[in-house]
Backbone as CSV, one residue per row, in Angstrom:
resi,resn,N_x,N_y,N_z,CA_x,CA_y,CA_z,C_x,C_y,C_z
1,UNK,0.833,-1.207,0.000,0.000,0.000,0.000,0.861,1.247,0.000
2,UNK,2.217,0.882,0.832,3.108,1.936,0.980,3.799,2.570,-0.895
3,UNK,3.644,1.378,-1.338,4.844,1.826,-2.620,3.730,2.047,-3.473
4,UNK,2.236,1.899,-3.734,1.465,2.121,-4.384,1.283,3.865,-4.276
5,UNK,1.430,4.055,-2.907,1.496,5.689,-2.319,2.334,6.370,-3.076
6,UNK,3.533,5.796,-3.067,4.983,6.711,-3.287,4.658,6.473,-5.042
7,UNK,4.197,5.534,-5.657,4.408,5.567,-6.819,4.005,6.555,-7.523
8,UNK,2.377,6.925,-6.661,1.197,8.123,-7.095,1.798,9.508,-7.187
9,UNK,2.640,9.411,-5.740,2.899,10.323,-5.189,4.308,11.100,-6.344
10,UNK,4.851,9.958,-7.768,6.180,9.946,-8.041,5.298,10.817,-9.420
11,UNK,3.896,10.164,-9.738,3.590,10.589,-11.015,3.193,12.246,-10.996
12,UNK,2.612,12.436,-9.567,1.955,13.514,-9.298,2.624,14.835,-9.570
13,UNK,3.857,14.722,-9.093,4.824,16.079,-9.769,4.970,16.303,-10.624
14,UNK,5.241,15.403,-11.501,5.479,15.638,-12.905,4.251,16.184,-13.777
15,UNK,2.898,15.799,-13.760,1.955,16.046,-13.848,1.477,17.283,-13.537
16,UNK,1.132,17.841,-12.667,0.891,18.924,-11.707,1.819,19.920,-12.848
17,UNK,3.020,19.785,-12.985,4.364,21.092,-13.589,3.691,20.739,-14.794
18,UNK,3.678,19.958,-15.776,3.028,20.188,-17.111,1.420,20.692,-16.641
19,UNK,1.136,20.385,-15.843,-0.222,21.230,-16.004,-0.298,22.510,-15.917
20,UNK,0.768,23.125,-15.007,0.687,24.177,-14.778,1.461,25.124,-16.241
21,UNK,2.229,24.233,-16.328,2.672,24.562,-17.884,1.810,25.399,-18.810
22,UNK,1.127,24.270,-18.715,-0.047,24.366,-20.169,-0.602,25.542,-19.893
23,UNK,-1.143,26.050,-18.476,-1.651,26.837,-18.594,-0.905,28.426,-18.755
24,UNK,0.219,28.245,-18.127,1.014,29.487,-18.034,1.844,30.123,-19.088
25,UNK,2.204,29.041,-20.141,2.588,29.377,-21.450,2.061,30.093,-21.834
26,UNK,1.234,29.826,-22.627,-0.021,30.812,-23.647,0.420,32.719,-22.735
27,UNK,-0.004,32.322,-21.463,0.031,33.921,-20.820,1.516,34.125,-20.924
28,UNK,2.323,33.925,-20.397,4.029,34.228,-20.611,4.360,34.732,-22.027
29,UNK,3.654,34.034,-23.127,4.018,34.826,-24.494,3.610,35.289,-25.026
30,UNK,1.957,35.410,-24.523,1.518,37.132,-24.288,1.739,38.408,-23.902
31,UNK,2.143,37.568,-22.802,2.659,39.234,-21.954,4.262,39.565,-22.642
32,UNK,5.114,38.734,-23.133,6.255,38.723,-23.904,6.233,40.201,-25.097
33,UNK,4.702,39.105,-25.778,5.089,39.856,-27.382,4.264,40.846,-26.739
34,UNK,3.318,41.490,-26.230,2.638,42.825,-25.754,3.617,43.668,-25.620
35,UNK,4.801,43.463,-25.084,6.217,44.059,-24.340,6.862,44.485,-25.320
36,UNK,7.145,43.671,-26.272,8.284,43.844,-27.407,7.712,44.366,-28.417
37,UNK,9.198,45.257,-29.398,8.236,45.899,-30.635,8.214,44.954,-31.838
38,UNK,7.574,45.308,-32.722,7.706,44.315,-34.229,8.732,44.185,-34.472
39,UNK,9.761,45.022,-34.384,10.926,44.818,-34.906,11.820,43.976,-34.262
40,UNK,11.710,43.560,-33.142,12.295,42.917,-32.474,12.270,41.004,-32.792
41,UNK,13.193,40.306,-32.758,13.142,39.135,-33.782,13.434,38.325,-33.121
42,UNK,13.721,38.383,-31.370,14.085,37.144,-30.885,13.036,36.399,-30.371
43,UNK,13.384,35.837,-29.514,13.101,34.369,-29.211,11.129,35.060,-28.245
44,UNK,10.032,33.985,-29.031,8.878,34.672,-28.021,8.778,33.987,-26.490
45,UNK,10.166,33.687,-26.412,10.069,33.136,-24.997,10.952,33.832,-24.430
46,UNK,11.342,34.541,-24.730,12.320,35.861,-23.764,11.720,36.779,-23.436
47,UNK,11.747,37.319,-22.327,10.795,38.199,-22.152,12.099,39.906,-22.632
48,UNK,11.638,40.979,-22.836,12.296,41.808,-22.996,12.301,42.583,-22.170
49,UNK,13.841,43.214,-22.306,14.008,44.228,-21.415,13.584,45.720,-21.359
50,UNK,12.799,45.828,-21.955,12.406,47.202,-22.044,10.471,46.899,-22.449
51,UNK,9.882,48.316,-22.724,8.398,47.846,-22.988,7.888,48.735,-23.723
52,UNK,7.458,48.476,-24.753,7.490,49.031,-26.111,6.098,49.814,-25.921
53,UNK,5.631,50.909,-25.474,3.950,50.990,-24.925,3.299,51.532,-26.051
54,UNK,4.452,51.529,-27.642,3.477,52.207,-28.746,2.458,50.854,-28.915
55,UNK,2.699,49.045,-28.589,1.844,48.334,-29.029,0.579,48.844,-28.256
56,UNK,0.277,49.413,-26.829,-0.936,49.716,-26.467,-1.663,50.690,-26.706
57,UNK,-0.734,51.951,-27.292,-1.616,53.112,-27.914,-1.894,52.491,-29.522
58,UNK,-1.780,51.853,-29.866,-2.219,51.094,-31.294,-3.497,50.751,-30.619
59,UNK,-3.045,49.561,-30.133,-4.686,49.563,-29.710,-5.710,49.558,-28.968
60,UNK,-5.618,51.285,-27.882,-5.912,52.020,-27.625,-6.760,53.112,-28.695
61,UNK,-5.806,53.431,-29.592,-6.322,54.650,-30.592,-7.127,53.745,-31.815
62,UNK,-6.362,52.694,-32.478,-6.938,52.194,-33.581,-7.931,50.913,-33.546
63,UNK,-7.945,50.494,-32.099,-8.761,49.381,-31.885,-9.745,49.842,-30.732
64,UNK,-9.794,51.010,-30.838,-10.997,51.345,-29.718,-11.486,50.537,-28.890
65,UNK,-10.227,49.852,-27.696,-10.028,49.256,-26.130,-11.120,50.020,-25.220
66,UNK,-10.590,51.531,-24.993,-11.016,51.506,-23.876,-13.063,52.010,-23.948
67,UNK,-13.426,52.005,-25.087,-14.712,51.928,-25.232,-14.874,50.609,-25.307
68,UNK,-14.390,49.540,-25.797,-14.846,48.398,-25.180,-14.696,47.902,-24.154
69,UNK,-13.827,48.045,-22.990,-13.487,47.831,-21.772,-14.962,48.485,-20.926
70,UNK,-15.068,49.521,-21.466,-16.248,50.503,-20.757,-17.838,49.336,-21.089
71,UNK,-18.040,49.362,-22.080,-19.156,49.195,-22.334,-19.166,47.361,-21.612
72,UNK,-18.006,46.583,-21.694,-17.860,45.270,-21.131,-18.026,45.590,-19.303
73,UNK,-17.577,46.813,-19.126,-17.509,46.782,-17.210,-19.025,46.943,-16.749
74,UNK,-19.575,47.890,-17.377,-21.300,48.073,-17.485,-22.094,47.017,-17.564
75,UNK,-21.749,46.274,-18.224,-22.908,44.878,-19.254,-22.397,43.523,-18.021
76,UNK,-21.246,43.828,-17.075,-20.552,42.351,-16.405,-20.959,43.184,-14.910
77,UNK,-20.901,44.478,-14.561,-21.214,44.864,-13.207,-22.671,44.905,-12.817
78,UNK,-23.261,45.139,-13.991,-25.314,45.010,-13.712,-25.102,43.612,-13.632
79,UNK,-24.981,42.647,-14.448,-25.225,41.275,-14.325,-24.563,40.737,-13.022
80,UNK,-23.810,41.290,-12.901,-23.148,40.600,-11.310,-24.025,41.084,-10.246
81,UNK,-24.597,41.610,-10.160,-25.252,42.227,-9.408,-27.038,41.908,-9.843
82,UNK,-27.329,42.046,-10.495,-28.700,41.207,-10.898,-28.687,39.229,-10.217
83,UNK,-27.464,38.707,-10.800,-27.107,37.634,-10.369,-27.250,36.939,-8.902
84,UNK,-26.117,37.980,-8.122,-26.270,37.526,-7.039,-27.211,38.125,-5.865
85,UNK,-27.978,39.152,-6.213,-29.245,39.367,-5.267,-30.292,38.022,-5.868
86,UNK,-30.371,38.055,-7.365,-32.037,37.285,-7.430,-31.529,35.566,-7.234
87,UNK,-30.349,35.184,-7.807,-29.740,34.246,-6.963,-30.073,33.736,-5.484
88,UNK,-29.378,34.828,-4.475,-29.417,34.521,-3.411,-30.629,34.205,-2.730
89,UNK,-32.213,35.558,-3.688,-33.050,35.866,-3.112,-33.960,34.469,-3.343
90,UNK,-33.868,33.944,-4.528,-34.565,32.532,-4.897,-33.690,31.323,-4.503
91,UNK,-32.894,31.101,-3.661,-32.333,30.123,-2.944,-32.435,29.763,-2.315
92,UNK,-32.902,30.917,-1.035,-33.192,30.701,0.611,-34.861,30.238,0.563
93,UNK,-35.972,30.571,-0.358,-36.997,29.407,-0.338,-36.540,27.722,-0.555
94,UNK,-35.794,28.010,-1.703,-35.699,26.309,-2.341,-34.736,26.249,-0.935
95,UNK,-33.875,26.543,-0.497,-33.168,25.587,0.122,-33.663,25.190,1.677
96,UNK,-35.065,26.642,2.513,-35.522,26.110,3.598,-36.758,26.028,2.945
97,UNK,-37.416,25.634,2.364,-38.613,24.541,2.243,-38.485,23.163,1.605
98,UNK,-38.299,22.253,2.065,-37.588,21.432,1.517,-38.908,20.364,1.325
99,UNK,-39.524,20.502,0.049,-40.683,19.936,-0.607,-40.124,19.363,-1.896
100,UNK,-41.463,18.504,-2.148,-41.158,17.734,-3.270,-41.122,18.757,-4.689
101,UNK,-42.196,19.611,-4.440,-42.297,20.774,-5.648,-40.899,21.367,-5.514
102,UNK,-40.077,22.021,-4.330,-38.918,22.722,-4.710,-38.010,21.373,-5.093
103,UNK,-38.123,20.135,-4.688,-36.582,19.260,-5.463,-37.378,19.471,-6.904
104,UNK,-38.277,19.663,-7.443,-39.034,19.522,-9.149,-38.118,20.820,-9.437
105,UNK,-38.138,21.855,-8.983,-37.413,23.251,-9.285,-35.956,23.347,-9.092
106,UNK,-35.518,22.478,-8.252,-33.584,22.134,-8.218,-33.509,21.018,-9.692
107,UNK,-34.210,20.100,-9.633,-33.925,19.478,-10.844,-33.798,19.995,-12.220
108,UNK,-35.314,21.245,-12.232,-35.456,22.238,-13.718,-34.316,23.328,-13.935
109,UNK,-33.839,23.289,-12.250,-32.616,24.418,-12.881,-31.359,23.446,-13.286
110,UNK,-31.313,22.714,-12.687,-30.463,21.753,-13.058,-30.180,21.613,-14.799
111,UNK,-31.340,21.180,-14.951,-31.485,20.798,-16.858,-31.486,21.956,-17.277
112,UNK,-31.690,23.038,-17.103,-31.347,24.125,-17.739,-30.264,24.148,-18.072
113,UNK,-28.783,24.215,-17.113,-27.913,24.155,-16.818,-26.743,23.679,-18.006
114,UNK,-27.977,22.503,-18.485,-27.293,21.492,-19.487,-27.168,21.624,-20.653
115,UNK,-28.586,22.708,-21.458,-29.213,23.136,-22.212,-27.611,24.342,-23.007
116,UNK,-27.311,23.903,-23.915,-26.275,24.766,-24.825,-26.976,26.231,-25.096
117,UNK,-26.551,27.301,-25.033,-27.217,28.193,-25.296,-27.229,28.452,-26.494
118,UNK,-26.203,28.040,-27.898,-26.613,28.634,-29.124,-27.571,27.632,-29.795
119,UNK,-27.961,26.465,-28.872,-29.523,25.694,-29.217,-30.755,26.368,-29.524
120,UNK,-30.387,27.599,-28.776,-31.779,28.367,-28.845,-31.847,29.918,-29.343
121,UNK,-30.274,30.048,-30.067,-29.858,31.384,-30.385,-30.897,31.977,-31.398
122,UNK,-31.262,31.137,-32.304,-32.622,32.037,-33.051,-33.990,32.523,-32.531
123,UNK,-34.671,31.164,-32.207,-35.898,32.039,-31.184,-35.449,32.843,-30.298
124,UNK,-34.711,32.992,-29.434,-33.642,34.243,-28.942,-34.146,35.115,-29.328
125,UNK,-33.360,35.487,-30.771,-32.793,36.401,-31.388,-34.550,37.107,-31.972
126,UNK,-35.349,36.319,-32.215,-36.268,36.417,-33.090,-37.255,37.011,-31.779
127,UNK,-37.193,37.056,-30.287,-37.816,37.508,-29.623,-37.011,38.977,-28.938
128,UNK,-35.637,39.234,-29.184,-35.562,40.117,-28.725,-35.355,41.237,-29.663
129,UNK,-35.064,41.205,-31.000,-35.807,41.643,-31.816,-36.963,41.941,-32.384
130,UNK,-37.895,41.251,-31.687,-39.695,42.129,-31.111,-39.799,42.806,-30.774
131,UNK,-38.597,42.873,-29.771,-38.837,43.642,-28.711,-37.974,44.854,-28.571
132,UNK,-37.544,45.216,-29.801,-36.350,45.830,-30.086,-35.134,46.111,-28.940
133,UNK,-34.340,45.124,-28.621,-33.550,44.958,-27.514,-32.363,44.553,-28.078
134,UNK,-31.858,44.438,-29.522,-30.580,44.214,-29.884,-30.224,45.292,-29.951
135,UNK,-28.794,45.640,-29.714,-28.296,46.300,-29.805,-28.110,47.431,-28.485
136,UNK,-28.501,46.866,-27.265,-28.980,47.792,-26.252,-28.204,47.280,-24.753
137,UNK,-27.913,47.812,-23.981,-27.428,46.937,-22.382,-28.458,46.456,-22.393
138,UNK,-29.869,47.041,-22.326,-30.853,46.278,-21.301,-31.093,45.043,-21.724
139,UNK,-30.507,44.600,-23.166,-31.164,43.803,-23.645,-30.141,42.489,-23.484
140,UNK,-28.754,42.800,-23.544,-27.808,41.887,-23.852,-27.910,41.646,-21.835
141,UNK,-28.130,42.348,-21.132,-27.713,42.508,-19.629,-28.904,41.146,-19.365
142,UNK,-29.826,41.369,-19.891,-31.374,40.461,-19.297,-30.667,38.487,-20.071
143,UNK,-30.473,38.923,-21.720,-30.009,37.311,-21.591,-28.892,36.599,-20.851
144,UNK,-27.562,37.660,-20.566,-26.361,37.056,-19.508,-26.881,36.504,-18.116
145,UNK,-27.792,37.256,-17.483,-28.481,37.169,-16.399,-29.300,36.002,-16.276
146,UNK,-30.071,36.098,-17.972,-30.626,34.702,-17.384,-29.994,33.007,-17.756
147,UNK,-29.149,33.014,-18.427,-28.662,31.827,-18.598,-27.186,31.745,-17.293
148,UNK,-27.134,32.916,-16.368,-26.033,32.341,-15.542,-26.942,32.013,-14.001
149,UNK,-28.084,32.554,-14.096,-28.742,32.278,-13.098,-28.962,31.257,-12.340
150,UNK,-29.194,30.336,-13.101,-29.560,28.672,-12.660,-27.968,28.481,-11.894
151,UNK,-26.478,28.614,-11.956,-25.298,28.270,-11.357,-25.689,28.907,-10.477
152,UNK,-25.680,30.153,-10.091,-26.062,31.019,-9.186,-26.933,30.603,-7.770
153,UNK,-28.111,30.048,-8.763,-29.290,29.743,-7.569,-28.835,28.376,-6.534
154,UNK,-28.044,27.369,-7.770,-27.708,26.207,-7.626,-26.281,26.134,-6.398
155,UNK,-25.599,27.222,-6.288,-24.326,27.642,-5.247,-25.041,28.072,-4.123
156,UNK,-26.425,28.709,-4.204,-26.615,29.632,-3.127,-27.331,28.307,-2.579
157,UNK,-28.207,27.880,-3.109,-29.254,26.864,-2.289,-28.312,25.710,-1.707
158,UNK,-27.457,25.263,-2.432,-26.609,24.132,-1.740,-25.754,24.789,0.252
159,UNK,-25.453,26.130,-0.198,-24.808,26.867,1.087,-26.013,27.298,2.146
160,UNK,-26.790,27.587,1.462,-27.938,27.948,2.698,-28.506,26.465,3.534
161,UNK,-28.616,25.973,2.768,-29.150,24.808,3.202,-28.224,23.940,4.712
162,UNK,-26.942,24.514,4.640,-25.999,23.996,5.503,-26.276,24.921,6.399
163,UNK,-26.655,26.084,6.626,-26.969,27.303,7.073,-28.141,26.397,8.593
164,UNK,-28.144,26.479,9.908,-29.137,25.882,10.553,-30.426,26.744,10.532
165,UNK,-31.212,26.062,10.742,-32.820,26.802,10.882,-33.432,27.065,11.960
166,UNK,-32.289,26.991,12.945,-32.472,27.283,14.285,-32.278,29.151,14.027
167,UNK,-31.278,28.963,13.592,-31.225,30.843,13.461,-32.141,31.685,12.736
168,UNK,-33.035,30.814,12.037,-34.357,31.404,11.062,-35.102,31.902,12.568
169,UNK,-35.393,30.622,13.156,-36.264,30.581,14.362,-36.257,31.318,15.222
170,UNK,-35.192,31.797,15.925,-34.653,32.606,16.340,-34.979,34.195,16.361
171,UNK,-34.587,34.307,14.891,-34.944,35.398,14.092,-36.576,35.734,14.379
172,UNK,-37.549,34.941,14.098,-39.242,34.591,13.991,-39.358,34.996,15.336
173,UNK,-38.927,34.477,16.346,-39.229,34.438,18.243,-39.143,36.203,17.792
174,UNK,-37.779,36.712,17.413,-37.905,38.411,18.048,-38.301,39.113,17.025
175,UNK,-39.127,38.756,16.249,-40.229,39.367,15.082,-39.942,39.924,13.771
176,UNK,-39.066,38.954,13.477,-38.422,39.271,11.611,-39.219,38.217,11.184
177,UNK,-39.660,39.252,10.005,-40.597,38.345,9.021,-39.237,37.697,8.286
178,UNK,-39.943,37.189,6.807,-38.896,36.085,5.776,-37.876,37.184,5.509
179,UNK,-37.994,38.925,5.046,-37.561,39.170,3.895,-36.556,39.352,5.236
180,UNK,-36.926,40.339,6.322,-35.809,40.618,7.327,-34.889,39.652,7.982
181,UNK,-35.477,38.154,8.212,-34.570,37.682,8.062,-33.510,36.735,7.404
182,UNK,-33.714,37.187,5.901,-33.075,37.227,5.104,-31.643,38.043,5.071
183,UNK,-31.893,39.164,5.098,-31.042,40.305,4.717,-30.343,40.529,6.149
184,UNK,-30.803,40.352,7.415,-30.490,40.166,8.522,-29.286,39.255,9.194
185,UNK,-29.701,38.004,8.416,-29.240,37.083,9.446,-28.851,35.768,8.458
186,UNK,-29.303,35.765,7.137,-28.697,34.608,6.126,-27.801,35.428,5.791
187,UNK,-27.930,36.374,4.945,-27.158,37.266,4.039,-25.938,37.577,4.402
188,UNK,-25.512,38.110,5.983,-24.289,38.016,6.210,-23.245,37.054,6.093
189,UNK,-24.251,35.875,5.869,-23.287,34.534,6.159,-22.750,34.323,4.574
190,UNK,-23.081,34.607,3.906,-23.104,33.991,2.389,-21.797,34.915,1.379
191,UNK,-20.789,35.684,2.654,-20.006,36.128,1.869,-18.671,35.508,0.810
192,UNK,-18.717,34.298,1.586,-17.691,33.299,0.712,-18.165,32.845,-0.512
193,UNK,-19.457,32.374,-0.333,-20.196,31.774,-1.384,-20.363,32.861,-2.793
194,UNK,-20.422,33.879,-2.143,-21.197,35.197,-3.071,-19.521,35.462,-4.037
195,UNK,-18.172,35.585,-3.127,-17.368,35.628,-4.086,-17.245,34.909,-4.799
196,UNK,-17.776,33.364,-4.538,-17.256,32.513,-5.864,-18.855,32.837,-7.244
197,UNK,-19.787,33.483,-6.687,-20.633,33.291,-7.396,-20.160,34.578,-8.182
198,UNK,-19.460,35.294,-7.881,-19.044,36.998,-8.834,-17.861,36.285,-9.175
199,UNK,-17.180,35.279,-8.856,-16.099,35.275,-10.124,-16.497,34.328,-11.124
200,UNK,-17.050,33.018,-10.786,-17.779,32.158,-11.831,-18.405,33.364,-12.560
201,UNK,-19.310,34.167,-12.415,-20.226,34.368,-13.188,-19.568,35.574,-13.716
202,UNK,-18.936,36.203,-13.321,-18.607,37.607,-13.654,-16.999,37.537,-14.771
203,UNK,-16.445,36.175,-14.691,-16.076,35.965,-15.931,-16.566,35.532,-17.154
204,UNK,-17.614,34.828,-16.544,-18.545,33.890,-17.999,-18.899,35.595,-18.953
205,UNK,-19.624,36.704,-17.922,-19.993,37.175,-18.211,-18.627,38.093,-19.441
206,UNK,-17.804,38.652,-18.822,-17.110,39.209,-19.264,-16.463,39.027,-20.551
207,UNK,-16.543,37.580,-20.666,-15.671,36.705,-21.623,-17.305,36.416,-22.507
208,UNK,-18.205,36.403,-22.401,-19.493,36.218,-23.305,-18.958,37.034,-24.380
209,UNK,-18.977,35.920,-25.671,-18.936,35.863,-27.385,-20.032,36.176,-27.653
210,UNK,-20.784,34.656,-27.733,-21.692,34.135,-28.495,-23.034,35.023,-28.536
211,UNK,-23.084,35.046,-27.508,-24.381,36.616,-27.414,-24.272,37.943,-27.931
212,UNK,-22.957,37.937,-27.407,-22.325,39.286,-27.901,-22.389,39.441,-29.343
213,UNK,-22.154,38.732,-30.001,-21.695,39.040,-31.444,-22.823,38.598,-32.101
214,UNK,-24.148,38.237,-31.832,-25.579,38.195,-32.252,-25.906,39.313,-32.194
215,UNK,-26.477,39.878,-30.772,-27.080,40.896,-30.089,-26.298,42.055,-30.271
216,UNK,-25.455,42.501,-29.650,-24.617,43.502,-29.936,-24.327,44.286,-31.771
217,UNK,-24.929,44.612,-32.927,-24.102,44.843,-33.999,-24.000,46.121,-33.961
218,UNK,-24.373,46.986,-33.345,-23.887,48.249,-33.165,-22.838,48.115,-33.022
219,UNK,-21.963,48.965,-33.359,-20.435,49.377,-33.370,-20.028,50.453,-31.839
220,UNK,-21.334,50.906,-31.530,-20.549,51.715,-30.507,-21.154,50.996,-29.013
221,UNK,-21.438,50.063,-29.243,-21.935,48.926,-27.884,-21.412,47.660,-28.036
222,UNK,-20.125,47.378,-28.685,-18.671,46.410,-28.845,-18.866,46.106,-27.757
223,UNK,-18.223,45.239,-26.969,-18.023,44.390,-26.028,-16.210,44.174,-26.458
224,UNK,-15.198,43.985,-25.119,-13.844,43.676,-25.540,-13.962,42.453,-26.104
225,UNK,-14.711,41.348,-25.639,-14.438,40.101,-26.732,-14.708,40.728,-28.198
226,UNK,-15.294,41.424,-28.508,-15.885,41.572,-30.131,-14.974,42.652,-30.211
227,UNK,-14.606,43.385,-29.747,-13.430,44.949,-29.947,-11.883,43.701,-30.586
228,UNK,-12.184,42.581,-29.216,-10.408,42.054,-29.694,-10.515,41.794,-31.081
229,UNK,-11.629,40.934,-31.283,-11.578,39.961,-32.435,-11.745,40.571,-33.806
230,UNK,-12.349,41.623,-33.352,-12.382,42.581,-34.641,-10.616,43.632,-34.690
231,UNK,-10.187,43.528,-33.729,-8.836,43.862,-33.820,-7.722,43.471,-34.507
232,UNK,-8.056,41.948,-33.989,-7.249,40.943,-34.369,-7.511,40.411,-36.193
233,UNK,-8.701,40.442,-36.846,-8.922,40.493,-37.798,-8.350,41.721,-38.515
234,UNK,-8.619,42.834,-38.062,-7.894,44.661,-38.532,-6.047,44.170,-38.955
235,UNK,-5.456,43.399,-37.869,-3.751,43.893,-37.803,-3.232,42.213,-37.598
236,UNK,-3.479,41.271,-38.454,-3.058,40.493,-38.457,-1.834,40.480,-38.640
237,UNK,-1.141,41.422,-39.397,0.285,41.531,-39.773,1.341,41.702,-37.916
238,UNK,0.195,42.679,-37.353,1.050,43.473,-36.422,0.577,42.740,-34.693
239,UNK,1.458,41.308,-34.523,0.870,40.697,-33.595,1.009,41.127,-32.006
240,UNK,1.970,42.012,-32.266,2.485,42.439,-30.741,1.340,43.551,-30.480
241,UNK,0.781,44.242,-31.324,-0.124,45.276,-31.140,-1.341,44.169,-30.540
242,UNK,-1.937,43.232,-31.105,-2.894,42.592,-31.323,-2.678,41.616,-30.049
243,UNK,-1.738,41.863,-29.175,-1.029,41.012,-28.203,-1.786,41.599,-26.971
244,UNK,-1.034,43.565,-27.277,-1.263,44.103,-26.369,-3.003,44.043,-26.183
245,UNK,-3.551,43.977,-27.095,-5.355,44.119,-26.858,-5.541,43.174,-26.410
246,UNK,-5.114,41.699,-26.578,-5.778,41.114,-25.658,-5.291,40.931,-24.222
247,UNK,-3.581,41.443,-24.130,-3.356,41.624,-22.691,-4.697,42.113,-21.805
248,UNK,-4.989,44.062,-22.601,-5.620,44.664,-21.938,-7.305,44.315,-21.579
249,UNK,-7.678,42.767,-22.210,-8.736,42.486,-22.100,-8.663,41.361,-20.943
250,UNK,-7.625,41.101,-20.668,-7.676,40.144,-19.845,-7.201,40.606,-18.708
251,UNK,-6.278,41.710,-18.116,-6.463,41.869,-16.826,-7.256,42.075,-15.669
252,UNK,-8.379,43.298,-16.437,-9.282,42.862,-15.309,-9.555,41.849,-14.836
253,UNK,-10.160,40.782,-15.351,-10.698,39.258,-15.288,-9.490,38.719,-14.170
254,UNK,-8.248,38.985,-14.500,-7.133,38.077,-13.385,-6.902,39.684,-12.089
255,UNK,-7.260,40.678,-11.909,-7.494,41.217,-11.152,-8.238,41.058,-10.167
256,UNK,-9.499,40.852,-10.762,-10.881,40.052,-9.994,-10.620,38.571,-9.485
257,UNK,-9.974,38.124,-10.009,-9.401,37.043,-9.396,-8.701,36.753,-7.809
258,UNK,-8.136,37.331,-8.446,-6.732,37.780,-6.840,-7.160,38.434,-6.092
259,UNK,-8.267,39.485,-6.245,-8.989,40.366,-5.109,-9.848,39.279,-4.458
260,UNK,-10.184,38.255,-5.099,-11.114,37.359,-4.209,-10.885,36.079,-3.938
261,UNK,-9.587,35.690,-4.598,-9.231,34.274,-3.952,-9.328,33.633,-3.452
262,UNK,-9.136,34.496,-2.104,-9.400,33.710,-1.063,-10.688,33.543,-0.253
263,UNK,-11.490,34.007,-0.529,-13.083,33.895,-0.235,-13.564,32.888,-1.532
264,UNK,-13.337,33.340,-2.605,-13.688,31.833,-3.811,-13.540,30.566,-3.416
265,UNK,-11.915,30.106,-3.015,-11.268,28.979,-2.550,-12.672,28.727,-1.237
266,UNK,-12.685,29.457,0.075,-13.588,29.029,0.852,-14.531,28.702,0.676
267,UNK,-15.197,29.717,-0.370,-16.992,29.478,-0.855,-17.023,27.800,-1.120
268,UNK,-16.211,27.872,-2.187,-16.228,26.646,-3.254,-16.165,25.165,-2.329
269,UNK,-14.987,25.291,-0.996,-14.760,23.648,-0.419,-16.056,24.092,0.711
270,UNK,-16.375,25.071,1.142,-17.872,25.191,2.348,-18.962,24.664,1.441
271,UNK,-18.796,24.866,0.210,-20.354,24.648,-0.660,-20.121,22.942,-0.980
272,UNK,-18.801,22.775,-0.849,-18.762,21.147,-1.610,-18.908,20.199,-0.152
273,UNK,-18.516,20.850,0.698,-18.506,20.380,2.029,-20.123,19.950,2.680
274,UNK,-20.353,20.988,2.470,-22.033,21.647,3.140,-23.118,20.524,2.406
């Protein structure tokens, strides 16, 4: 049993460093060629000593970044926030009434869950164009919202539920109705959970294509996924420019990251725990 241990234990390193590999490459020779100018011919695994910042006023000025950065922080901060109030707020029924009708409603969000979203990209498209909503926040903000919802509800109800119902009770004895003690006395507790539910969702959101580039064809309501890609199509020649745009589309996203780490990490093993 002992050498079966050590054997696991022999593959596991090696494993683990190519994994981490895989992932850290791609970014290392990003952030490389963002750095360096065109003219520069060595190796894209050196990083350079100096930092060339005409690739970010390229595309800054000719790839109009920071109007897509803008219009992406708007369209990912309503949805994060739509998310995790109606989230939280439709969780704490399903998770303290624990009926056969609410497991019918954990199961339907469930299959939702499963459901591909460009399965249904035309009737979509063909209803929010009724409703004249392409081309608009309110409109692109309402479909992000509702296809990340079901993860949302599905994080919050699993954590509340670990939550005791002695403290509901509690609450009831010194005269809080549902909503007060909600906002009272669940809500404080759910701050671990809530970061992992703003970074799951608030990257899906951020990083959303497929909607984007339906809904969105206005030119001055781009999204950075559709700003890069239309960038990257513009300056194929000029990759370090085309480097720097997607640097600048991706820091926020690993900003938001690191600001919440460590409440994500907790949410995530309390919710798998719970």
């Amino acid at each position: 049993m002992v050498k079966n241990n050590k054997r696991a234990a022999i593959w596991r390193t090696p494993l683990s460093i190519f994994i981490v590999f895989i992932h850290i490459a791609p970014m290392y020779v990003l952030i490389g060629m963002a750095l360096k100018s065109p003219r520069d011919v060595t190796s894209r695994w050196i990083l350079p000593g100096y930092i060339y910042k005409q690739n970010f006023e390229i595309a800054i000025n000719r790839g109009n970044m920071l109007a897509g950065l803008y219009n992406t922080a708007i369209i990912t901060a309503s949805c994060i926030v739509l998310i995790t109030i109606l989230g939280a707020l439709a969780a704490y029924p399903l998770a303290r009434n624990r009926t056969k009708f609410n497991g019918g409603i954990k199961a339907f969000i469930l299959g939702i869950m499963m459901v591909p979203p460009l399965s249904i990209l035309v009737p979509l498209y063909t209803i929010m164009a009724g409703l004249k909503a392409t081309s608009t926040y309110w409109g692109i903000i309402v479909i992000i919202t509702t296809f990340q919802l079901p993860m949302s509800i599905f994080l919050y109800t699993n954590f509340i539920s670990a939550i005791p119902d002695t403290l509901d009770e509690a609450a009831s004895i010194d005269g809080c109705g549902p909503f007060k003690t909600f906002f009272l006395v669940v809500l404080p507790q759910l701050k671990p959970i809530t970061a992992s539910v703003v970074i799951l969702t608030g990257i899906s959101c951020w990083n959303d294509y497929q909607f984007s580039l339906y809904m969105l064809q206005s030119p001055k309501i781009k999204t950075i996924t559709l700003t890069i890609a239309s960038f990257f199509a513009q300056n194929s020649s000029n990759v370090n420019a085309a480097a720097a745009a997607a640097l600048m589309g991706i820091l926020p996203v690993i900003i938001l990251f690191l600001s919440l780490q460590k409440y994500f990490i907790q949410g995530m093993v309390d919710s798998a725990i719970k």
